[in-house]
FIKOLBA-909042 format. One record per residue (C-alpha): residue in one letter; y, z, x. Coordinates in steps of 0.1 Angstrom, whole numbers, plus 5000, padded with zeros to 4 digits. Layout:
BEGIN
aYZX ...
This chain:
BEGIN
x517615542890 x518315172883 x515715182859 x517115492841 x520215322835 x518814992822 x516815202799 x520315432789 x521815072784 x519514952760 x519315322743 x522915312738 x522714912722 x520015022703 x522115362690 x525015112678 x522914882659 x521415152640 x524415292631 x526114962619 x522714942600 x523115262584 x527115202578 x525814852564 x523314992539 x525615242532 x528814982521 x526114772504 x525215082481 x529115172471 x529214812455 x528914832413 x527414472413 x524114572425 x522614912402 x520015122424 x519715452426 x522015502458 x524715312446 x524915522413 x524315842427 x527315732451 x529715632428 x528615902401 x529016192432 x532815992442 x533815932402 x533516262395 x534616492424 x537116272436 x538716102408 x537716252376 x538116612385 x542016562395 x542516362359 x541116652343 x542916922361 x546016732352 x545216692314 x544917112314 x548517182331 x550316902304 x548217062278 x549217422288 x552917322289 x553117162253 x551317512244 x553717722262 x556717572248 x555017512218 x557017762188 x555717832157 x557517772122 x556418052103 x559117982073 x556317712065 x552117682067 x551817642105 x549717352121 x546117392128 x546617252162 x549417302190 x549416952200 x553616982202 x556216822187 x557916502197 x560316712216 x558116912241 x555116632248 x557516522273 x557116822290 x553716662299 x554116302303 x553916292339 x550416452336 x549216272313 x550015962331 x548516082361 x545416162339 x545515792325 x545715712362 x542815872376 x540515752345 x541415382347 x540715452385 x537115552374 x536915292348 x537915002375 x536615062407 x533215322394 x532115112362 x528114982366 x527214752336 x524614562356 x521214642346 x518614732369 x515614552381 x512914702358 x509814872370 x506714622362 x504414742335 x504914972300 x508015182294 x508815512284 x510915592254 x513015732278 x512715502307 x513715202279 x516615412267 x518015402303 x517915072307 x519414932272 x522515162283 x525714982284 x527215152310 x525515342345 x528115572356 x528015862337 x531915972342 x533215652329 x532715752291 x534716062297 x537215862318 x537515672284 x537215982263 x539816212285 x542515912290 x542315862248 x543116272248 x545816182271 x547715922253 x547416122217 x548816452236 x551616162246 x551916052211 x550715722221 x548015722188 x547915352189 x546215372223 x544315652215 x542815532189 x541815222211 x539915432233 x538315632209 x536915342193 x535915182222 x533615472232 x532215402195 x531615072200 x530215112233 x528115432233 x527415462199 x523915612208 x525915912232 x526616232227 x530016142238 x530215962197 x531116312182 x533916372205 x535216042197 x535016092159 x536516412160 x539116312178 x539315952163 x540016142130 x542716402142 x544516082158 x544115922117 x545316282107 x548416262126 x550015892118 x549016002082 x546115722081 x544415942048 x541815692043 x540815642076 x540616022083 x538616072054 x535815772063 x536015922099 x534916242086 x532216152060 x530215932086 x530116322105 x529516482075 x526716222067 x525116302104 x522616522100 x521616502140 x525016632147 x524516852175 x525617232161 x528717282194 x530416992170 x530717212140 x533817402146 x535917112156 x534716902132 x535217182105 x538917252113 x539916852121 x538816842083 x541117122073 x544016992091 x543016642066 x543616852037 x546617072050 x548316752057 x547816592025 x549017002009 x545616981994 x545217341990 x541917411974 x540017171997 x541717362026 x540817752015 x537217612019 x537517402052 x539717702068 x536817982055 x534417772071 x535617722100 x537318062103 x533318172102 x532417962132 x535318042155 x534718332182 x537618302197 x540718592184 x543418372193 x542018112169 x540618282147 x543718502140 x545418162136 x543218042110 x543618372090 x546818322089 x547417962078 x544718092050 x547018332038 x550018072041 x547817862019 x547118141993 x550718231989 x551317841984 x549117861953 x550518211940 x546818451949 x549018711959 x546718931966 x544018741986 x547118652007 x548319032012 x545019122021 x544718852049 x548118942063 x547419292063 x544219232081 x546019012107 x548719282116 x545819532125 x544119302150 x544119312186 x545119052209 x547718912187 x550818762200 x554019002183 x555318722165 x552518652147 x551519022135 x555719052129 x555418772103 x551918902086 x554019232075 x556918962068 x554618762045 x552819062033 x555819162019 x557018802003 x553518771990 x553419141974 x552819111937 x555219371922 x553519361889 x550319511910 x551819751935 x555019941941 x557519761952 x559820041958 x557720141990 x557419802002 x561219782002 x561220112022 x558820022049 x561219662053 x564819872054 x563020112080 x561619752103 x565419662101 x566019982117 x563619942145 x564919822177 x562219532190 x563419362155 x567119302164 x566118942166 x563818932134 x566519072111 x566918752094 x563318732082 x563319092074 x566219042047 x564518692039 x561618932025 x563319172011 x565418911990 x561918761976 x560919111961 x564219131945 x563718761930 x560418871917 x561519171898 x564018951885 x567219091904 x568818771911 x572318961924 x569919131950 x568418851960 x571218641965 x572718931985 x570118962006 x569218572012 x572618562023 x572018832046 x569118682065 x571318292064 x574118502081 x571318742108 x570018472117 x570918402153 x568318152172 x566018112145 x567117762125 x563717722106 x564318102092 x568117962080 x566817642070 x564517872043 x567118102037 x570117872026 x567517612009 x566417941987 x570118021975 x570617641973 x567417671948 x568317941926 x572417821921 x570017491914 x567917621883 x571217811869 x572817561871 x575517551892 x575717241912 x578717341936 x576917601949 x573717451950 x575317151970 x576917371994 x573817562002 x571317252003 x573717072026 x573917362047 x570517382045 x569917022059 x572217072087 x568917312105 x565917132087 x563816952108 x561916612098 x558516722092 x559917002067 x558017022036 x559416822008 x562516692034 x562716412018 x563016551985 x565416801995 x567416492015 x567616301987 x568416591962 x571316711988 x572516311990 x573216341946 x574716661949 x576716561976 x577816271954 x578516481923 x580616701944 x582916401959 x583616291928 x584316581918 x586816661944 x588416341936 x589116431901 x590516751911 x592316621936 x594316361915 x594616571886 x596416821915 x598816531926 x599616451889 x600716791886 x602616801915 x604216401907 x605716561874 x607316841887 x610816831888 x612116781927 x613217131935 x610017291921 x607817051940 x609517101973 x609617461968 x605817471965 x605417241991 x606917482009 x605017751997 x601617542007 x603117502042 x603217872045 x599617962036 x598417672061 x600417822089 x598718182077 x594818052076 x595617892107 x596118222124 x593818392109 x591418152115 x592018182152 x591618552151 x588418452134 x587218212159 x588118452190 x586418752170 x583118532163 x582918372208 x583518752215 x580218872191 x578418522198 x576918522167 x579018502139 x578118212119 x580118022092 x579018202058 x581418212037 x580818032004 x584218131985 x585817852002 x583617611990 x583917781956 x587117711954 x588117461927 x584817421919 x585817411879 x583517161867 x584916791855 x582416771823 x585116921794 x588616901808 x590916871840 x590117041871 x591717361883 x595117371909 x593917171936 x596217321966 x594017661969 x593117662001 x593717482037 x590617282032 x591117132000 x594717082010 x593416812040 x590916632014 x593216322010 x592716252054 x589616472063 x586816222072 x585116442087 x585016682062 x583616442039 x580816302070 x579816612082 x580416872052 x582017232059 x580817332091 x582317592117 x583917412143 x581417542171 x580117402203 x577217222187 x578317152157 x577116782157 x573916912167 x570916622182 x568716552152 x570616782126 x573216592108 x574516702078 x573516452049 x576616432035 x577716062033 x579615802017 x578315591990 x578815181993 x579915241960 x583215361968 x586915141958 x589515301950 x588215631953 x588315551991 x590315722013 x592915502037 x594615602066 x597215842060 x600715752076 x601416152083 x598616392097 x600716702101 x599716932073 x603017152085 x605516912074 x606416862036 x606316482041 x602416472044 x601816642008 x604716351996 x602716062007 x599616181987 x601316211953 x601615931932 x605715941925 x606015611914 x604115391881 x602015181901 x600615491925 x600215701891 x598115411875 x596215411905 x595515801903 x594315741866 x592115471878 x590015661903 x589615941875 x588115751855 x586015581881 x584915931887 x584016051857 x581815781848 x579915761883 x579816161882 x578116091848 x575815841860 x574716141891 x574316361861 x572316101841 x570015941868 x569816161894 x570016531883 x568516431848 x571316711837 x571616521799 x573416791786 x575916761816 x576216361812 x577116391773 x579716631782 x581216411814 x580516111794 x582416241762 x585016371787 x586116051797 x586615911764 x588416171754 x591116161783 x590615771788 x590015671748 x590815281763 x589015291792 x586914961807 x583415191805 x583615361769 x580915081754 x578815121783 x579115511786 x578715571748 x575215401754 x574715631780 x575215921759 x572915761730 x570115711758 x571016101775 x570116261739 x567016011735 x566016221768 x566616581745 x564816441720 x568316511697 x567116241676 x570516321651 x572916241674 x571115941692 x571515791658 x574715861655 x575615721687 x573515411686 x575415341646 x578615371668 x577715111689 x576714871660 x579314901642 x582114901667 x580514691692 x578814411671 x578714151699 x577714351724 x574514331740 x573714691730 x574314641695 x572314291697 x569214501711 x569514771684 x569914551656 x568114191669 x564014171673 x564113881693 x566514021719 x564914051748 x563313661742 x566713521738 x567713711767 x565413521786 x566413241776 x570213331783 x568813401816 x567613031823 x571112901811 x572613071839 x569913001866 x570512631862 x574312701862 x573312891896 x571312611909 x573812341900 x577012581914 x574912571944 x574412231948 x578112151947 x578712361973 x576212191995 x578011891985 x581712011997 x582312041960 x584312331962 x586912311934 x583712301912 x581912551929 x585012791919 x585812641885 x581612751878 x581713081893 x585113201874 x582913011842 x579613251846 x581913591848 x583713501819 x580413361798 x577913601813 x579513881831 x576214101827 x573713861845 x572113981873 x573113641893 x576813741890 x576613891927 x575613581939 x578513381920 x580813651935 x578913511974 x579513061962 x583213201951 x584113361985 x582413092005 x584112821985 x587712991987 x586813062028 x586512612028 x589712592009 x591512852018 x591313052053 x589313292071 x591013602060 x590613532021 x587213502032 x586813822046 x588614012022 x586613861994 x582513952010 x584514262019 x585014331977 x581514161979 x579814501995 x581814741982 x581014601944 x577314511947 x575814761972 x572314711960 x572214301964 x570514041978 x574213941992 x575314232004 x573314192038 x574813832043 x578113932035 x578314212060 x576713982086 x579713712076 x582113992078 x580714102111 x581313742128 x584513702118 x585814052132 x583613982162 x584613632170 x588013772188 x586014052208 x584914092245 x581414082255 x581014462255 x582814492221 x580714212206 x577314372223 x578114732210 x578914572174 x576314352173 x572914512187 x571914922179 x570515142208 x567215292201 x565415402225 x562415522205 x561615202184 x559314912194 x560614752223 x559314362232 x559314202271 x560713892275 x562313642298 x564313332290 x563513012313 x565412672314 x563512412296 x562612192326 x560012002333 x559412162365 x558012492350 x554712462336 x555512722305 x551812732300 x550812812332 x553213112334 x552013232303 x548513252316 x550113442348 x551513772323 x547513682305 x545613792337 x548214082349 x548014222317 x543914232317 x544114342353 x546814592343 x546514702307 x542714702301 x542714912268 x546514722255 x545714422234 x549514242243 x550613922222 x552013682245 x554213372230 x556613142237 x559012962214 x562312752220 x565412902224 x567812622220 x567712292234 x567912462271 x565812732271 x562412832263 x561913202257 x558413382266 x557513722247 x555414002256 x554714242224 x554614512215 x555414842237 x556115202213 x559615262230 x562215182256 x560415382283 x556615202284 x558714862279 x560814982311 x557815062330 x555914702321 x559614522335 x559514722364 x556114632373 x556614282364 x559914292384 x557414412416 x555214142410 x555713842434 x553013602418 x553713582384 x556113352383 x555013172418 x557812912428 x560012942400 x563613012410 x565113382404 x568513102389 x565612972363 x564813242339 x566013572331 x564113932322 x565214152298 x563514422274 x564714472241 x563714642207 x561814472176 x565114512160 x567714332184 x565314102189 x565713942155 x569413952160 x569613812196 x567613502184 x569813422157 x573213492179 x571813302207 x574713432232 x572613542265 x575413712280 x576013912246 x573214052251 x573014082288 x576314292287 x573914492264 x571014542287 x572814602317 x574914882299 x571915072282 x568614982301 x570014952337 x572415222335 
């Protein structure tokens, strides 16, 4: 028995050595510094199933949310892919961090690059191939590969891009390249990188050992190229290619229909109607999408090839139909494009009006319709209308519109034609009212004061009407018709016509937002109207009114001018208006016919006025543009012989003009350069004496802004703060386009900011934006104690622990004399620079024994940045940080 348990003894000892053995071996095969076949078949076997898997899984439910909330614009060629706007990805943030998560997690604790002892004697091709690989765990390319997937579906491309080229650089002999390519060029694709795209895509198309599975994706990657670029031609061959390899119907039905899209774009009516009609009969197609292939069947009919009549029909009996309550609005949309076709504008317009008015959730289709009335009031034309419909039309438009900012910018000049135009009327409407006799002016004050009280009722009654149906949108251009006489061949029409045109003289935010129904979301995120005021505005600019009730006679008093001076004044801004509205006309609408006429009109009522040399010029150079060579002539003789000395006349009649204008030009740049050297010198009387000198000499030169700048600086020395301000205040209203109208403003800014609090002075002085590029830093006292180097080393090594893929720029540079100020640069927005300074703020060892009372932390964007290290006031900009980063 004794012997039995000596012998259980050592069995038992010899049971736990083995098994510390085995655990030993086992440990010693999980390391990635030592590559044998247990080691990567362990960390292959852990990579995939417990780390890899869950990243994947979590890259499929972000991707299926962006797709789910994903909605389609059908009013234009819809995107190849469903990646999602910036306003659903994130819906899927969270995942795709998690999926970044789990594949840095493969990448950092799975990665093999050791090589392996090699097996004495020849090699195989394939033996040699397997040991000249880079990397020994198969799942860390795809780590690479998934998390660059994860950051573009983030709209991080910069990253993405990172890791797509690192699996090129790293496996260029994989498989794994074509993914990268493919996706490499979609990411080029998408931040509109043309060139990049296309050398992407010819080393693919130049692969001949591309396996076949590729060919699909890299087919329709190269279609989305050309759709982006509206390279139509190229993209009817890309989409019938890939349309050909593409076995799926959901895709494929998607592809047939961006084809048609495309077709219509290009006027092949028919190809188009024949794809559309062979969309609507297939099966498994979402509603929506067979709804809008009868839609666009219909826009795209060619009514010299096919009766129209029954096309009409078959759209008046889908109104009718019950599951198309909520696609009324493209129904009438389609309708309205057969009548423009067979040339029945009065239908059309009726009928585009219709769908602007049906349309209830859909802003895209309202977008189309009031940019399509804005279009044909356009070509008549008739720029009143066209204003009010293109403005309207920018209030639903989104960014990535088509042409937007074509249409922004052609809304911005009729929005400018039309203030001015109000203007005129407006003052000519106070002039008549000024010269009334008393009696008759009260009495039709009166009058006025009645109506308002009336529209106000009735515009209740409208509002309550339109909450009870929920739908009733503002659509109703007669207001905006009103007094919409044109300026270009006499005085405008009686101003007081309506409420609206009554409050012009104090509504600002008629004049910010344009005519909008005053609804819960009128100011809605992202969709501001473009109306807006032009720098260039002086006495056309509105001041506070002293009266705001429109119901007492003693507001409509205050805007008339009754008195000489406030008449002169009146005069004044007409005739500012009348010559900007002629330079809109000129220079921006290229309406020649139009300028002449606003051009002539002005002389006519103004035949003394300060821009007749100028505007005659204009109208010489307007019927140059109409090739009316017998009036240019006679215009450009005017000038000669009335304006000898002018430098008009002197360019007409003198060959060596433009040299001696040169040389004018180098007289007043050393006048410049020695006006400025007096002012450096405390000179100031000089400075003055020169400035009022070049105006008087020279009053055309193009340094004339920057005598204006030495002359308000100079007066500021002599004089006080307040001149100062008033003059860079005349400064930015009269050279809008100047290299001294940023200074100015920045001047003008100090001065009003110097008496403010900290939060006043921080809300003035740096702009919230959450979405631009955002910079890490913290400010440190400059002490001899902390080693600046050594801490910068410290955010070094976190950040290649940390941020493997993120190439970060750290720097330091002084502050002032008592601080030294480290930078970490660059993060895409607020959020990734929130969630480096949280980690940072997590991180005891950074910055070691450095005292929390030493330096500060902060994030802030590329743009505040700039401005912070000229202000230098820390707790400016800590009143700042605290209020929109810590909130």
């Amino acid at each position: 028995m004794k012997k039995f348990l000596i012998l259980y003894i050592k069995m038992k000892n010899l049971d736990k050595n083995f098994i510390f053995l085995i655990l030993f071996i086992f440990f010693m095969s999980c390391s990635t510094k030592k590559n044998r076949f247990t080691s990567r078949t362990f960390h292959n076997t852990v990579a995939k199933y417990n780390v890899y898997f869950n990243g994947k899984e979590s890259f499929k439910i972000g991707k299926n949310k962006i797709e789910d909330a994903f909605q389609d614009n059908y009013t234009t060629v819809l995107p190849v892919f469903v990646y999602g706007k910036k306003s659903i990805k994130d819906l899927a943030v969270s995942d795709m961090d998690k999926t970044i998560r789990k594949c840095s997690k493969v990448i950092k604790k799975h990665s093999i690059t050791v090589k392996p002892k090699k097996k004495s004697g020849s090699l195989s091709k394939r033996k040699k191939a397997f040991y000249d690989k880079n990397e020994f765990c198969k799942w860390v390319d795809d780590s690479h590969f998934l998390m660059g997937k994860a950051h573009f579906y983030k709209h991080d491309f910069k990253k993405a891009e990172k890791s797509f080229n690192y699996i090129l650089t790293e496996y260029a002999y994989e498989e794994i390249k074509y993914d990268a390519l493919i996706w490499l060029a979609r990411t080029y694709n998408e931040t509109k990188s043309f060139t990049k795209a296309k050398t992407t895509l010819d080393i693919l198309t130049d692969d001949r050992k591309m396996p076949k599975k590729y060919k699909k994706d890299f087919l329709i990657t190269y279609a989305d190229f050309f759709l982006k670029q509206r390279k139509w031609e190229e993209a009817i061959i890309t989409l019938k290619s890939s349309i050909k390899e593409t076995r799926k119907r959901k895709w494929k039905a998607r592809y047939k229909f961006i084809l048609a899209q495309v077709y219509q774009k290009i006027e092949e009516y028919k190809e188009a109607f024949e794809l559309y009609k062979d969309i609507s009969k297939m099966n498994g197609v979402p509603y929506d999408m067979v709804f809008n292939a009868k839609i666009n069947s219909a826009v795209s009919f060619d009514v010299g090839l096919g009766n129209s009549a029954e096309m009409k029909k078959q759209l008046k009996k889908m109104l009718k139909d019950e599951k198309n309550i909520s696609y009324k609005d493209q129904i009438y949309f389609a309708m309205a494009n057969i009548f423009y076709k067979e040339d029945n504008e009065e239908k059309a317009i009726e009928n585009f009006k219709m769908s602007a008015k049906t349309s209830i959730e859909n802003d895209n289709q309202k977008a189309a319709s009031y940019l399509a009335l804005g279009d044909i009031y356009f070509k008549k034309p008739n720029y009143a209308d066209a204003q009010f419909y293109y403005d309207s039309a920018m209030t639903y438009l989104e960014k990535n519109f088509p042409d937007y900012d074509q249409i922004k910018l052609k809304t911005k000049n009729l929005n400018e034609l039309i203030k001015y135009d109000k203007i005129i009327n407006f003052q000519d409407s106070m002039q008549v009212f000024a010269n009334l006799d008393e009696n008759t002016r009260n009495d039709l004050i009166d009058k006025i004061i009645e109506r308002v009280i009336e529209e106000e009722q009735e515009r209740k009654l409208a509002e309550e009407e339109a909450k009870s149906r929920n739908n009733d949108q503002f659509f109703d251009p007669a207001l905006a018709a009103q007094n919409r006489n044109s300026n270009r061949g006499g005085k405008g029409k009686w101003y007081f016509y309506n409420q609206q045109s009554i409050q012009f003289g104090e509504s600002e935010f008629s004049r910010k937002w344009g005519k909008r129904e005053l609804e819960d979301n009128w100011r809605r995120k992202n969709k501001a109207s473009t109306t807006e005021l032009n720098d260039e505005e002086e006495l056309e600019e509105e001041t506070q009114l002293a009266i705001t009730d429109i119901k007492t006679p003693e507001y409509y008093l205050q805007l008339m001018p009754l008195n000489d001076s406030l008449m002169k004044i009146s005069h004044k801004k007409i005739k500012n208006s009348l010559f900007k509205m002629g330079k809109v006309y000129k220079n921006k609408l290229l309406d020649y016919k139009a300028a002449v006429e606003t051009f002539e009109n002005l002389n006519i009522r103004y035949p003394e006025n300060s821009y007749k040399l100028t505007s005659i010029y204009y109208i010489y150079q307007s019927y140059v543009s109409l090739k009316d060579n017998s009036n240019a002539n006679f215009y450009k003789t005017k000038i000669i012989q009335d304006y000898p000395k002018s430098k008009y006349a002197r360019m007409f009649t003198n060959p060596n003009f433009w040299e001696e204008l040169k040389e004018r030009d180098k007289i007043v740049s050393k006048l410049y350069t020695e006006t400025y050297n007096f002012y450096n010198s405390k000179n100031y009387q000089k400075v003055i004496k020169n400035c009022k000198n070049a105006k008087y000499e020279y009053p055309d030169s193009d340094l004339i802004p920057k005598f204006d700048f030495l002359n308000a600086l100079a007066f500021g020395k002599t004089k006080n703060n307040e001149i100062l301000k008033q003059l860079l205040i005349k400064i930015v209203n009269n050279y809008p386009e100047s290299d001294v109208k940023k200074p100015a403003e920045e001047m003008i800014n100090y001065l009003e900011n110097d008496a403010l609090t900290d939060e006043e002075r921080a809300t003035r002085l740096y702009k919230y934006n959450a979405k631009s590029l955002h910079y890490y830093f913290v400010i440190l006292k400059n002490s001899k104690k902390i080693d600046v180097n050594s801490l910068k080393f410290n955010f070094y090594d976190f950040n290649s622990d940390n941020y493997k893929e993120t190439d970060f720029k750290v720097s330091s540079l002084d502050f002032n004399k008592k601080f030294k100020i480290i930078t970490i640069k660059t993060f895409d927005n607020k959020d990734d620079a929130m969630s480096y300074y949280g980690e940072i703020l997590e991180n005891n060892k950074i910055f070691g024994k450095i005292k929390k009372s030493e330096y500060q932390q902060y994030i802030i964007s590329a743009e505040n940045f700039e401005v912070f290290y000229k202000d230098k006031v820390r707790i400016t900009y800590k009143v700042f940080f605290e209020k929109y980063y810590l909130k």
